[in-house]
BAMI-629614 format. One record per residue (C-alpha): residue in one letter; x, y, z. Coordinates in nm, 2 decimals. Each point is the difference from the previous one (the first is absolute). Example, Ala and Ser with C-alpha at 12.3 -4.5 7.8 and 13.67 -1.06 7.14 Angstrom:
2
<res = A, x = 1.23, y = -0.45, z = 0.78>;
<res = S, x = 0.14, y = 0.34, z = -0.07>;
This chain:
415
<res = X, x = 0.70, y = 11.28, z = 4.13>;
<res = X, x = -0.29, y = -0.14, z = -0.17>;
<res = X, x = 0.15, y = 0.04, z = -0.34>;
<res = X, x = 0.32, y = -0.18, z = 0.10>;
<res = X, x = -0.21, y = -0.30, z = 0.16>;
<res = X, x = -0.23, y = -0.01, z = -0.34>;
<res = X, x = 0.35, y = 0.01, z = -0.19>;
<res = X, x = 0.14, y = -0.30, z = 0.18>;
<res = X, x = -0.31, y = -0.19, z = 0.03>;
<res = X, x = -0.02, y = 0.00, z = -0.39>;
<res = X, x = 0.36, y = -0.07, z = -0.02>;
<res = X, x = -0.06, y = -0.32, z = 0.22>;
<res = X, x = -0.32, y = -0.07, z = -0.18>;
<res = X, x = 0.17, y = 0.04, z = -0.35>;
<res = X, x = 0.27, y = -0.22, z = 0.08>;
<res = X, x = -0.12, y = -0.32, z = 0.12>;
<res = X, x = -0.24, y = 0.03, z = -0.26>;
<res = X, x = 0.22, y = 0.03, z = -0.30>;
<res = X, x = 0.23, y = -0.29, z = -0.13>;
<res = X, x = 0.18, y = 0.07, z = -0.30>;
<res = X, x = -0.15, y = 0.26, z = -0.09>;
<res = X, x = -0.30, y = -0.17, z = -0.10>;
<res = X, x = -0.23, y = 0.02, z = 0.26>;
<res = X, x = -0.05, y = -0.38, z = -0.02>;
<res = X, x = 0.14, y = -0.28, z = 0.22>;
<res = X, x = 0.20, y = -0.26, z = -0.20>;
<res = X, x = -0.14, y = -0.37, z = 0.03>;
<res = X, x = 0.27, y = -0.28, z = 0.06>;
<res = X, x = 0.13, y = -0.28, z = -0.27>;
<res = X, x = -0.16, y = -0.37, z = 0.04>;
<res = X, x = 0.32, y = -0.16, z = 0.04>;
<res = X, x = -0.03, y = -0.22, z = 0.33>;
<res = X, x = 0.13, y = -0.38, z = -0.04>;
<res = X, x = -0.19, y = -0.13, z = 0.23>;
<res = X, x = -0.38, y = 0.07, z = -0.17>;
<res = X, x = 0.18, y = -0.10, z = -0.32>;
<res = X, x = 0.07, y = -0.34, z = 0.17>;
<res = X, x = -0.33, y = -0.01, z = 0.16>;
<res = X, x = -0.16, y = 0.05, z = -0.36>;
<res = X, x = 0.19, y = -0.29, z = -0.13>;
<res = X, x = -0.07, y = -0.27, z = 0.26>;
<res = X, x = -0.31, y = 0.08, z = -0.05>;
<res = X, x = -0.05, y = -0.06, z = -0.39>;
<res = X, x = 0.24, y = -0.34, z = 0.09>;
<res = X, x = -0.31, y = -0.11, z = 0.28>;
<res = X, x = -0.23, y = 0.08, z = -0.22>;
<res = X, x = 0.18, y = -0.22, z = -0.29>;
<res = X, x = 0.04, y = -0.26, z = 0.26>;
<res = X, x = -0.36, y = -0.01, z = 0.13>;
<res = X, x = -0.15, y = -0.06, z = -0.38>;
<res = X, x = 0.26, y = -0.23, z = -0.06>;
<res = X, x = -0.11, y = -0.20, z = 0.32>;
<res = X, x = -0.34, y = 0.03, z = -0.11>;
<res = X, x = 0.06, y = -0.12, z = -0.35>;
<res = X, x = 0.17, y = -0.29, z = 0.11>;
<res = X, x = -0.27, y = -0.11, z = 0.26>;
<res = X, x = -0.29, y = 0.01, z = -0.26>;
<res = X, x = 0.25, y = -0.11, z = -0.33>;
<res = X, x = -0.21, y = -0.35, z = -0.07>;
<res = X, x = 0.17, y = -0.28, z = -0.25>;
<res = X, x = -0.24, y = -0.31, z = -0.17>;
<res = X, x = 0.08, y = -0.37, z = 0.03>;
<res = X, x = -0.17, y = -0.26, z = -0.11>;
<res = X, x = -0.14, y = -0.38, z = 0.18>;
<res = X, x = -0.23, y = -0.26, z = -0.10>;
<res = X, x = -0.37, y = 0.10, z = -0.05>;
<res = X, x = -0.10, y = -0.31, z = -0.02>;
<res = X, x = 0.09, y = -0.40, z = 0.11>;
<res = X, x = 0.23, y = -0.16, z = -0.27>;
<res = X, x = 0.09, y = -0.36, z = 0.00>;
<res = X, x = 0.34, y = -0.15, z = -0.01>;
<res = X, x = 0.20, y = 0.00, z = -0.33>;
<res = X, x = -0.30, y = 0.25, z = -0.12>;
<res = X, x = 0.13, y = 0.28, z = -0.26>;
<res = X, x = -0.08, y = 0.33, z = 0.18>;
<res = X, x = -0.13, y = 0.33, z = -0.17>;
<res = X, x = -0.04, y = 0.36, z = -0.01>;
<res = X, x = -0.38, y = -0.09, z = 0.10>;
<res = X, x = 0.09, y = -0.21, z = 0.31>;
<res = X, x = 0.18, y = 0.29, z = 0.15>;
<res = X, x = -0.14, y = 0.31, z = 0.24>;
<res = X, x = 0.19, y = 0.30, z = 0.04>;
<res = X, x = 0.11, y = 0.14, z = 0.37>;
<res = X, x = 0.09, y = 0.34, z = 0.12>;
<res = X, x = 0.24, y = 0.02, z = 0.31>;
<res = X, x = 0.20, y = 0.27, z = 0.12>;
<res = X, x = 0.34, y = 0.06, z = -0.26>;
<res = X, x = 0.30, y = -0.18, z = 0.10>;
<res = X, x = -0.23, y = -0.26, z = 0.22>;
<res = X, x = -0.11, y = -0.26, z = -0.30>;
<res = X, x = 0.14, y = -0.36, z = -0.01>;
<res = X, x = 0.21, y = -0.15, z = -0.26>;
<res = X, x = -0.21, y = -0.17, z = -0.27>;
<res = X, x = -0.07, y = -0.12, z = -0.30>;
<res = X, x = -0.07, y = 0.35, z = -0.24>;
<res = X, x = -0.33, y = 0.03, z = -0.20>;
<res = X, x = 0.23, y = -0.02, z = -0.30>;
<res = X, x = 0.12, y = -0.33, z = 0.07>;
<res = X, x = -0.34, y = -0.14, z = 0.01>;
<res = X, x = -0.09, y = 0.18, z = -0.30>;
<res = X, x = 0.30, y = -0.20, z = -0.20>;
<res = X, x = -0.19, y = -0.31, z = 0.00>;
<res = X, x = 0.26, y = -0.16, z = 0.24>;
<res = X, x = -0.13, y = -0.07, z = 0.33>;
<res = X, x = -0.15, y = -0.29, z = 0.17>;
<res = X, x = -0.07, y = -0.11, z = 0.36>;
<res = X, x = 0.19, y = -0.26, z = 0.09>;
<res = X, x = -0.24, y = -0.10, z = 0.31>;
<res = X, x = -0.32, y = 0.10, z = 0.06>;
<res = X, x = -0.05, y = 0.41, z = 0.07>;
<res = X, x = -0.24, y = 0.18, z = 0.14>;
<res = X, x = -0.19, y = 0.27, z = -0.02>;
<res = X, x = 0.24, y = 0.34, z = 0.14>;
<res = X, x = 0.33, y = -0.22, z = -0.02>;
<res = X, x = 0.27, y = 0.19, z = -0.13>;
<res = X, x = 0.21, y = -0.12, z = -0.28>;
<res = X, x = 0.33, y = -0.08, z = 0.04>;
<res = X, x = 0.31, y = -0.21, z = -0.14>;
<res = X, x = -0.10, y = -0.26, z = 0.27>;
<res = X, x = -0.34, y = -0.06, z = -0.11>;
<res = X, x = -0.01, y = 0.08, z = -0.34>;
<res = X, x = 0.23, y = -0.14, z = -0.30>;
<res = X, x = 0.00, y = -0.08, z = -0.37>;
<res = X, x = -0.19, y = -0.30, z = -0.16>;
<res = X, x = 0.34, y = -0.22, z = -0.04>;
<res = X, x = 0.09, y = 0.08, z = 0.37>;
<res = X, x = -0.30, y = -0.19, z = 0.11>;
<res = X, x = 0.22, y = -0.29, z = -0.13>;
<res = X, x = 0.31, y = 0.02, z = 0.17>;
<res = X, x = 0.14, y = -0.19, z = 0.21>;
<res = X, x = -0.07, y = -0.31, z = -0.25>;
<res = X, x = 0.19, y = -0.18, z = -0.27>;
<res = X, x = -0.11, y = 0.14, z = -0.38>;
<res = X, x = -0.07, y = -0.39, z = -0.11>;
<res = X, x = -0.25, y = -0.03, z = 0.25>;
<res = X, x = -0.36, y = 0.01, z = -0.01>;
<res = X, x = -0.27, y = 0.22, z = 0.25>;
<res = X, x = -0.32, y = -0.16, z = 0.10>;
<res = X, x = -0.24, y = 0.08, z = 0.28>;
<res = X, x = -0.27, y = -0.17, z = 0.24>;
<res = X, x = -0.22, y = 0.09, z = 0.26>;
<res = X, x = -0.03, y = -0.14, z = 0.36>;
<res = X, x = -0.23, y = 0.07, z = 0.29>;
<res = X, x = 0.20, y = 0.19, z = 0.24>;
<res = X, x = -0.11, y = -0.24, z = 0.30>;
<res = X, x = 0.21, y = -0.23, z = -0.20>;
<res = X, x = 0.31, y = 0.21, z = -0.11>;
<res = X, x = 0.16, y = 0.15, z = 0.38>;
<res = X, x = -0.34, y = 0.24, z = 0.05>;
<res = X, x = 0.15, y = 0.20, z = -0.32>;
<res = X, x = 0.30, y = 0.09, z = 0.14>;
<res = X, x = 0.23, y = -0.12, z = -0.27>;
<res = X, x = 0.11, y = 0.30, z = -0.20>;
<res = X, x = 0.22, y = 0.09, z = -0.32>;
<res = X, x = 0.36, y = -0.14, z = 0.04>;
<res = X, x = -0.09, y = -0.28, z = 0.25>;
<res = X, x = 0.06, y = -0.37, z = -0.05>;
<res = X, x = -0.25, y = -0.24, z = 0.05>;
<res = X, x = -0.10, y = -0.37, z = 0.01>;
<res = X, x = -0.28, y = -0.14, z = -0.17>;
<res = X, x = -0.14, y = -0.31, z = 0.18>;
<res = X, x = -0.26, y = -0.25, z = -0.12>;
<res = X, x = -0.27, y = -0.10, z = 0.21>;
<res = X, x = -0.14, y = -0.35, z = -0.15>;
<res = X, x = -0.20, y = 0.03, z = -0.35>;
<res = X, x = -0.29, y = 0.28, z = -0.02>;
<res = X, x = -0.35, y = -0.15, z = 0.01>;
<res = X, x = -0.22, y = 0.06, z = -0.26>;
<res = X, x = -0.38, y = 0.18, z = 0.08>;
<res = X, x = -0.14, y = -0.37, z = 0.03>;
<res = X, x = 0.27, y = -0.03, z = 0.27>;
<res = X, x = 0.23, y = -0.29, z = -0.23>;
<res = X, x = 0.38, y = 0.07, z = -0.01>;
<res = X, x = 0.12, y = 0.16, z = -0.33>;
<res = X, x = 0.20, y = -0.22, z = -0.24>;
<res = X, x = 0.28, y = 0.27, z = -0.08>;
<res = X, x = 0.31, y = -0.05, z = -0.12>;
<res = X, x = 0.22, y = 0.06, z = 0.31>;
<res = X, x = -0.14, y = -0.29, z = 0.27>;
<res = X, x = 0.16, y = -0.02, z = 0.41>;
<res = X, x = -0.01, y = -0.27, z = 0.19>;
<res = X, x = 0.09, y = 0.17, z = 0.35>;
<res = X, x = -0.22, y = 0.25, z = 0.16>;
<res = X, x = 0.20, y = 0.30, z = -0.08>;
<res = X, x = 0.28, y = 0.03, z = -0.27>;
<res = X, x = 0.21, y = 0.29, z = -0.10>;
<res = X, x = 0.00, y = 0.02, z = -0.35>;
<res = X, x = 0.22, y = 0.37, z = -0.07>;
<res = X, x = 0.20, y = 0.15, z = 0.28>;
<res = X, x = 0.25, y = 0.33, z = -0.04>;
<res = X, x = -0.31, y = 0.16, z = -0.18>;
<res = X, x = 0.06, y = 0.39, z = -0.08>;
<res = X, x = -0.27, y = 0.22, z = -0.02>;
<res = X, x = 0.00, y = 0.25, z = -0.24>;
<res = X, x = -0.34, y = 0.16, z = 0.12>;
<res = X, x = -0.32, y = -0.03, z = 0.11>;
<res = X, x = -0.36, y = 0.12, z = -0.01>;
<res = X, x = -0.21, y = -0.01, z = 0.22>;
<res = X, x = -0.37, y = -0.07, z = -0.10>;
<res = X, x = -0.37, y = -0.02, z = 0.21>;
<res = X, x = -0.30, y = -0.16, z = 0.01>;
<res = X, x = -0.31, y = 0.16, z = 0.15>;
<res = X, x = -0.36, y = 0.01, z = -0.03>;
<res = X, x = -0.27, y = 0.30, z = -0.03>;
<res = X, x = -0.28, y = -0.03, z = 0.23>;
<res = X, x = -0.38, y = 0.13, z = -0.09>;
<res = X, x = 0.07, y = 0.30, z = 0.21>;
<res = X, x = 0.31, y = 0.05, z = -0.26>;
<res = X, x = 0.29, y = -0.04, z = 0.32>;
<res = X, x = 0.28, y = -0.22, z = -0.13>;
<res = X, x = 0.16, y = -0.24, z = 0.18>;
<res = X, x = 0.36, y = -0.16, z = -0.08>;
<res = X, x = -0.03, y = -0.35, z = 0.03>;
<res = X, x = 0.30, y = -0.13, z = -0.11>;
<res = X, x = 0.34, y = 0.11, z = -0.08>;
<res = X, x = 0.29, y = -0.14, z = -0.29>;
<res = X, x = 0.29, y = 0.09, z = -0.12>;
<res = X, x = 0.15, y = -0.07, z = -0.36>;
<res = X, x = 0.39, y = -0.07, z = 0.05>;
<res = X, x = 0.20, y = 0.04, z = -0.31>;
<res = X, x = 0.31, y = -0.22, z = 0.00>;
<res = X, x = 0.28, y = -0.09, z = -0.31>;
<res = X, x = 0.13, y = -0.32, z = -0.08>;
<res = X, x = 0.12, y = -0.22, z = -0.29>;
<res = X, x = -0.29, y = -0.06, z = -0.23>;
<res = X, x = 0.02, y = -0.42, z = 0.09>;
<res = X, x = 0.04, y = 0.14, z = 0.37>;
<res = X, x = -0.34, y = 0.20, z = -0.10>;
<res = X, x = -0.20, y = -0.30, z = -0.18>;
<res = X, x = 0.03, y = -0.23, z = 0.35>;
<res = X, x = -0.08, y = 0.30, z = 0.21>;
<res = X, x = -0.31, y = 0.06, z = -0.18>;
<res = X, x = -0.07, y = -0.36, z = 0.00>;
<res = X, x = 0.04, y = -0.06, z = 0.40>;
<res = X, x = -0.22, y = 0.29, z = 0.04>;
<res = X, x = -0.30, y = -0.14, z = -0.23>;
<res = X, x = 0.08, y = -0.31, z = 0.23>;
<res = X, x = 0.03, y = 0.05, z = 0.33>;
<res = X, x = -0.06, y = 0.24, z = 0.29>;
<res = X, x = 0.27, y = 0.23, z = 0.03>;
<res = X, x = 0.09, y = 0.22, z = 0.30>;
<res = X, x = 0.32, y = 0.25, z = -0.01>;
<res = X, x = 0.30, y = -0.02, z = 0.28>;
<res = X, x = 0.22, y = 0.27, z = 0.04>;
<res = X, x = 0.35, y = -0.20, z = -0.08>;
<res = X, x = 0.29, y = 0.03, z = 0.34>;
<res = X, x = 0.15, y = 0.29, z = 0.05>;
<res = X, x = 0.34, y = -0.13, z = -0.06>;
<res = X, x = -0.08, y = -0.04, z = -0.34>;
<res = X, x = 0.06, y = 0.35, z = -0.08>;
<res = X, x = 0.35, y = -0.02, z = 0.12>;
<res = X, x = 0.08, y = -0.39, z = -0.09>;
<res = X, x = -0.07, y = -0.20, z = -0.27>;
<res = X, x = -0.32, y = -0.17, z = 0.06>;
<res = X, x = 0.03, y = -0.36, z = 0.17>;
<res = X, x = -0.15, y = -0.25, z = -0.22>;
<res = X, x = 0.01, y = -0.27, z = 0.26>;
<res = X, x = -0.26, y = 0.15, z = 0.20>;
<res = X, x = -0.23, y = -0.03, z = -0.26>;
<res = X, x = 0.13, y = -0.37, z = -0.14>;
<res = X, x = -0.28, y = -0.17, z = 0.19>;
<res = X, x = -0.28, y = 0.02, z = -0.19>;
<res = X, x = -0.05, y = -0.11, z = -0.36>;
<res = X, x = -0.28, y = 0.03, z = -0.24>;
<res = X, x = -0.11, y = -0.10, z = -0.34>;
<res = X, x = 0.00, y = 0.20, z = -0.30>;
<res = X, x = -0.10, y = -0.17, z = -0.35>;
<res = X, x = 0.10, y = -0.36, z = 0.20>;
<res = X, x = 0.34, y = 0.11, z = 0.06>;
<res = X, x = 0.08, y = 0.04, z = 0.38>;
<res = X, x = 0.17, y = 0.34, z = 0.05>;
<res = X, x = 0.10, y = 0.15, z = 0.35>;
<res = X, x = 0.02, y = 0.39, z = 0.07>;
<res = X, x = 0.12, y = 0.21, z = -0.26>;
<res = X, x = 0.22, y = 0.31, z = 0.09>;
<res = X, x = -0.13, y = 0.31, z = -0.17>;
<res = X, x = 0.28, y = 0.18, z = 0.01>;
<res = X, x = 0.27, y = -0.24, z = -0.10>;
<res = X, x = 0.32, y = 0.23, z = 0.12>;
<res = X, x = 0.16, y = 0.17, z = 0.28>;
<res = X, x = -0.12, y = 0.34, z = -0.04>;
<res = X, x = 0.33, y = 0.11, z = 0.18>;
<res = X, x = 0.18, y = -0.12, z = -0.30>;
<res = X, x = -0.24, y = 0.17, z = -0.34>;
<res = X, x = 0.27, y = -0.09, z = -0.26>;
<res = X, x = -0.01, y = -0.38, z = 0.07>;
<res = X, x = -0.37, y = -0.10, z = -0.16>;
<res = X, x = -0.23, y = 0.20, z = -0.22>;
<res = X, x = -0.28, y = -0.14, z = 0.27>;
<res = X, x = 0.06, y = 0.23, z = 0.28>;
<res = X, x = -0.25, y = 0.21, z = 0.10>;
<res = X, x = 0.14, y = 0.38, z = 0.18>;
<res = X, x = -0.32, y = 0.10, z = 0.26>;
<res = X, x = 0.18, y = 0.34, z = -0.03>;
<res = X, x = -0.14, y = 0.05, z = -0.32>;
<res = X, x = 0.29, y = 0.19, z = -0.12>;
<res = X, x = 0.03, y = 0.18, z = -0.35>;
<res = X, x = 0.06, y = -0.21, z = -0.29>;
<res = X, x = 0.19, y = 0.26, z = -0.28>;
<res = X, x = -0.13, y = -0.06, z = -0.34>;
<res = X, x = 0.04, y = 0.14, z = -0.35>;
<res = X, x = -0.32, y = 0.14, z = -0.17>;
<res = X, x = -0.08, y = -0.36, z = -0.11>;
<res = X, x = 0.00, y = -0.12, z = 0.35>;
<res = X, x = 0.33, y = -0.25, z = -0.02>;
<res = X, x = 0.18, y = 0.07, z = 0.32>;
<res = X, x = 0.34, y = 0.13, z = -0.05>;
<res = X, x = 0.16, y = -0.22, z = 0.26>;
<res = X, x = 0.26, y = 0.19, z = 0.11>;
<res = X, x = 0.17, y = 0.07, z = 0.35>;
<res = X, x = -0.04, y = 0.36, z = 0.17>;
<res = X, x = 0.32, y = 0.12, z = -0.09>;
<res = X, x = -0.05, y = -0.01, z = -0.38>;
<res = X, x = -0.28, y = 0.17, z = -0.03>;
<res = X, x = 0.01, y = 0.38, z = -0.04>;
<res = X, x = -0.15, y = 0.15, z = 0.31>;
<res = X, x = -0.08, y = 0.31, z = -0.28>;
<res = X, x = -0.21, y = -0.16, z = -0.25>;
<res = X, x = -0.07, y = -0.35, z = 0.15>;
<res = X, x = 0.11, y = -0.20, z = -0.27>;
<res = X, x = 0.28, y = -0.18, z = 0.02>;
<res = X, x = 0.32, y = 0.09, z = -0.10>;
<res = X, x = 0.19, y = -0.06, z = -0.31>;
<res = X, x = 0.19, y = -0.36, z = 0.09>;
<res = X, x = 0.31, y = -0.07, z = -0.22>;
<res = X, x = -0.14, y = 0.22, z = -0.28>;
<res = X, x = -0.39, y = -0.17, z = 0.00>;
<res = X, x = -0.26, y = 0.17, z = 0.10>;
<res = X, x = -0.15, y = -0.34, z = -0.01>;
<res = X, x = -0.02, y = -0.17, z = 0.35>;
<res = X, x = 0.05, y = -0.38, z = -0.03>;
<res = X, x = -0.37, y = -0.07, z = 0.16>;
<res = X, x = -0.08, y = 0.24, z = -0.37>;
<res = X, x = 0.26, y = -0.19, z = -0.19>;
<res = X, x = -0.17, y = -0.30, z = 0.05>;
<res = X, x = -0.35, y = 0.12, z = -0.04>;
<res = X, x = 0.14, y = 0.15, z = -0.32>;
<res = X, x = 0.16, y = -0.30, z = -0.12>;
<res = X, x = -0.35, y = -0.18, z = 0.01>;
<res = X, x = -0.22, y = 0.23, z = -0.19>;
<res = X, x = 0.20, y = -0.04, z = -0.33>;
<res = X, x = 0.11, y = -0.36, z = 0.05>;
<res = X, x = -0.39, y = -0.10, z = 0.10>;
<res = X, x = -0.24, y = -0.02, z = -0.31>;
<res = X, x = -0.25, y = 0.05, z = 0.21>;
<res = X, x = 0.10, y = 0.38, z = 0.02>;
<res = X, x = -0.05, y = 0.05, z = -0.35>;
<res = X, x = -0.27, y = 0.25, z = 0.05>;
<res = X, x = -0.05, y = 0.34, z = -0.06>;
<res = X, x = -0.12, y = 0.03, z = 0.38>;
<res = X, x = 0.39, y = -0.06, z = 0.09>;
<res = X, x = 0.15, y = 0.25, z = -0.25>;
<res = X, x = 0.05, y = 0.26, z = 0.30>;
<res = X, x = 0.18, y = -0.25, z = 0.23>;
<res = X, x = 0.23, y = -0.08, z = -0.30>;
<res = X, x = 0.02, y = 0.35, z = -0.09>;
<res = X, x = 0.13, y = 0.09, z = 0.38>;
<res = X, x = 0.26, y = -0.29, z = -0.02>;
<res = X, x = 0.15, y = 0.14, z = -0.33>;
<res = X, x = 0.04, y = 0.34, z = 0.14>;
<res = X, x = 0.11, y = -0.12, z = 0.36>;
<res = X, x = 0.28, y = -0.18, z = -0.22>;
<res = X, x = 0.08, y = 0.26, z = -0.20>;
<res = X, x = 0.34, y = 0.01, z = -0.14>;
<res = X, x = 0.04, y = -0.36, z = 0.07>;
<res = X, x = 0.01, y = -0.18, z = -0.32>;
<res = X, x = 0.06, y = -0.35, z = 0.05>;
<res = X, x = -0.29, y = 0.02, z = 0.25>;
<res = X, x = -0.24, y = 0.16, z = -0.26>;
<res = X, x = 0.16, y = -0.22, z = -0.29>;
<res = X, x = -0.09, y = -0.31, z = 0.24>;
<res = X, x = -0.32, y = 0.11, z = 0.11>;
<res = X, x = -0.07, y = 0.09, z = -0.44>;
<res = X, x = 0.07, y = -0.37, z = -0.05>;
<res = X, x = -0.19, y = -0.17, z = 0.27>;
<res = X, x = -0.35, y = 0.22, z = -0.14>;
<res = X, x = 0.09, y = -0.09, z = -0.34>;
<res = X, x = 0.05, y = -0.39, z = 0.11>;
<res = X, x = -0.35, y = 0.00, z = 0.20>;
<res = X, x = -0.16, y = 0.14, z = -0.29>;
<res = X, x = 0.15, y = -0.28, z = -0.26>;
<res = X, x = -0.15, y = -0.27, z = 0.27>;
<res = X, x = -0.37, y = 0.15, z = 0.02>;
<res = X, x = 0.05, y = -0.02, z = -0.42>;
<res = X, x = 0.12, y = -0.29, z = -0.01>;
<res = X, x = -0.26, y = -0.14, z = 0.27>;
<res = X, x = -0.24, y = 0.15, z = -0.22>;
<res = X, x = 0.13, y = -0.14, z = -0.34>;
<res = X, x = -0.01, y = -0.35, z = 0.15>;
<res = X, x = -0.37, y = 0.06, z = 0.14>;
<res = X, x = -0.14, y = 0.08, z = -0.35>;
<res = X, x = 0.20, y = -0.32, z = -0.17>;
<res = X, x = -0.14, y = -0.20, z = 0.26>;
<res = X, x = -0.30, y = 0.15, z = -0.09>;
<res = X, x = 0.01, y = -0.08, z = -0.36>;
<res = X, x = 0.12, y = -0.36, z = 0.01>;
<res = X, x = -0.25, y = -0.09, z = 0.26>;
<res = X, x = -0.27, y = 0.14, z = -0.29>;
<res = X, x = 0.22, y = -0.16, z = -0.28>;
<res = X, x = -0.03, y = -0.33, z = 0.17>;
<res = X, x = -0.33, y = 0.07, z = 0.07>;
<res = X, x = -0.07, y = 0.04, z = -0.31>;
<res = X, x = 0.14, y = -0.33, z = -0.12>;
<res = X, x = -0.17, y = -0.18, z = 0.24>;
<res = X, x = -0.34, y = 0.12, z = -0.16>;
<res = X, x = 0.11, y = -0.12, z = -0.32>;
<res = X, x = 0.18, y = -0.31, z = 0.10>;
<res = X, x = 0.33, y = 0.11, z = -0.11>;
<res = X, x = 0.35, y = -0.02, z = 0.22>;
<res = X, x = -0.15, y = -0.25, z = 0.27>;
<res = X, x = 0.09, y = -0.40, z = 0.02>;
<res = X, x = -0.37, y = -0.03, z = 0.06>;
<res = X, x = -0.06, y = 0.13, z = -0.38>;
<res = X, x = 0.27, y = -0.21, z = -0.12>;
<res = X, x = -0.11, y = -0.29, z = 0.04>;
């Protein structure tokens, strides 16, 4: 009995002990989907994660003012101050590499962390626009008690109203040459600023605290130069305060009437208001002396003649306009063209690149450049010929000189 039970127990024993033969259980195949999608999502979170990360502390660099700049000032590299923001977070401005071309001024006054942009900022010539190109830019300064507290800006119109003559620091009237008879007398209305700055006047006490004690502002306005000579003239005369002109003016052409009742004297001639701006804006092709407070874009060619050409034939690609019945000439260049080898005064080297452009604008053109030959070469014969006659006149007055001296050739001698 006892062996049979040993027998069987070891027969039990052996077989759920042995597997294949090996005495060793078999270990099962990682092959489960599920953990292999597990492990996936999980490097994708982790991806995520450091990409949220990166994002939040990614940083990008703009630039503002480090400094006040006045209006129509050039900017550069050294004015500026670099900012770090988050990426994606930085406002459109002007780029470091725009200042650093040389090509950026204020067109008012900036301060100090302004940032640059197309609204504030411009080239030299655009500080101009808005005016005709045969007019002349001159400035003055009033007190801002006397010009609307300061308030008038770039692109406003204004009045300028004369107060009786100045008085001189002994307290008699100036003898200038624009005299009023009336108490107050408009000299310029429809005035356009093109921009101002503003300047202060302050004093430094012993304990070195400053205080402002005054305040000015420069305005900078264009006119005709004739315009500009009485202008300048009325101000050395008289007190001066600004007016901002009526509204309606910047929707209706100005009405002269309101301003017919006062007169004043200028060189002895009596002269009533002058409009200065002489069109109806609404209407830019009727006068050269409009004035556009929009200040739009004048095109120009490298020498700065305007090309004078509607929207539609310019090429949006290049901005230049396009070529017009086989020119490349506009008629505004034409014209300018036309002048610098008709004039003798445009005889000089420091024109030979204007000309230069004009010949190959016109290339392929040759009764133009066969016209333009013959005009140069007809300039040049008059500054000769000017010349020749200079040096005979020259040498008869010392021929006759001469005779004089030795009382020869004169009816005095003869007789």
């Amino acid at each position: 009995m006892a062996s049979i039970l040993g027998s069987n127990s070891k027969s039990k024993l052996f077989s759920g002990s042995n597997t294949g033969g090996s005495g060793k259980k078999k270990k099962g195949k990682f092959s489960n989907p599920i953990l292999i999608l597990i492990v996936i999502l999980g490097v994708l979170l982790i991806g995520l994660t450091y990409s949220f990360f990166s994002s939040i502390s990614a940083t990008e660099t703009y630039w503002v003012l480090g400094t006040d700049v006045p209006a129509h000032s050039q900017i550069t590299a050294d004015d500026m101050q670099a900012v770090k923001t988050r990426k994606g977070t930085a406002p459109k401005s002007i780029s470091l590499a725009d200042v650093q071309s040389g090509q950026v001024y204020a067109q008012y006054d900036l301060l100090a962390g302004d940032v640059l942009t197309n609204s504030n900022t411009g080239g030299r010539a655009s500080l101009y626009n808005g005016v005709s190109d045969q007019w002349a830019v001159t400035s003055f300064t009033i007190s801002s008690s006397d010009a609307v507290d300061g308030n008038i800006q770039r692109g406003d119109y204004f009045d300028i109203l004369g107060m009786g003559q100045k008085q001189s620091e002994n307290g008699n009237t100036v003898e200038g040459a624009v005299t009023v008879q009336q108490g107050g007398t408009y000299i310029y209305y429809n005035v356009m600023c093109l921009f101002t700055t503003l300047q202060k006047t302050s004093e430094t006490a012993k304990d070195g605290t400053t205080t402002t004690t005054g305040e000015s502002v420069e305005y900078f306005v264009a006119m005709p130069p004739k315009d500009i000579a009485m202008l300048q003239s009325a101000l050395s005369s008289l007190q001066i305060k600004l007016v901002l002109s009526p509204r309606e003016n910047t929707y209706k052409q100005p009405n002269g009437n309101a301003y017919a009742f006062s007169t004043f004297s200028y060189n002895g001639e009596n002269i009533q208001p002058r409009n200065a701006s002489l069109c109806d804006d609404s209407k830019p092709d009727s006068s050269s002396d409009c004035t556009d407070n929009t200040f739009k874009d004048v095109r120009r060619n490298e020498f700065g003649v305007p090309y004078d050409v509607s929207e539609d034939q310019i090429d949006q690609s290049t901005g230049k306009p396009k070529e017009q019945d086989g020119s490349k000439l506009t008629k505004a260049e034409i014209s300018w063209c036309n002048e610098l080898f008709d004039k003798p005064y445009y005889l000089g080297s420091r024109w030979d690149s204007d000309k230069q452009y004009c010949k190959d604008q016109a290339s392929g053109d040759d009764a133009t450049l066969k016209k333009w030959d013959e005009a140069e070469k007809k300039a040049s014969d008059t500054v000769a010929d000017s010349k020749t006659g200079s040096s005979d006149s020259v040498s008869q007055n010392s021929t006759d000189s001469s005779n004089t001296s030795s009382g020869v050739g004169t009816s005095g001698s003869s007789n």
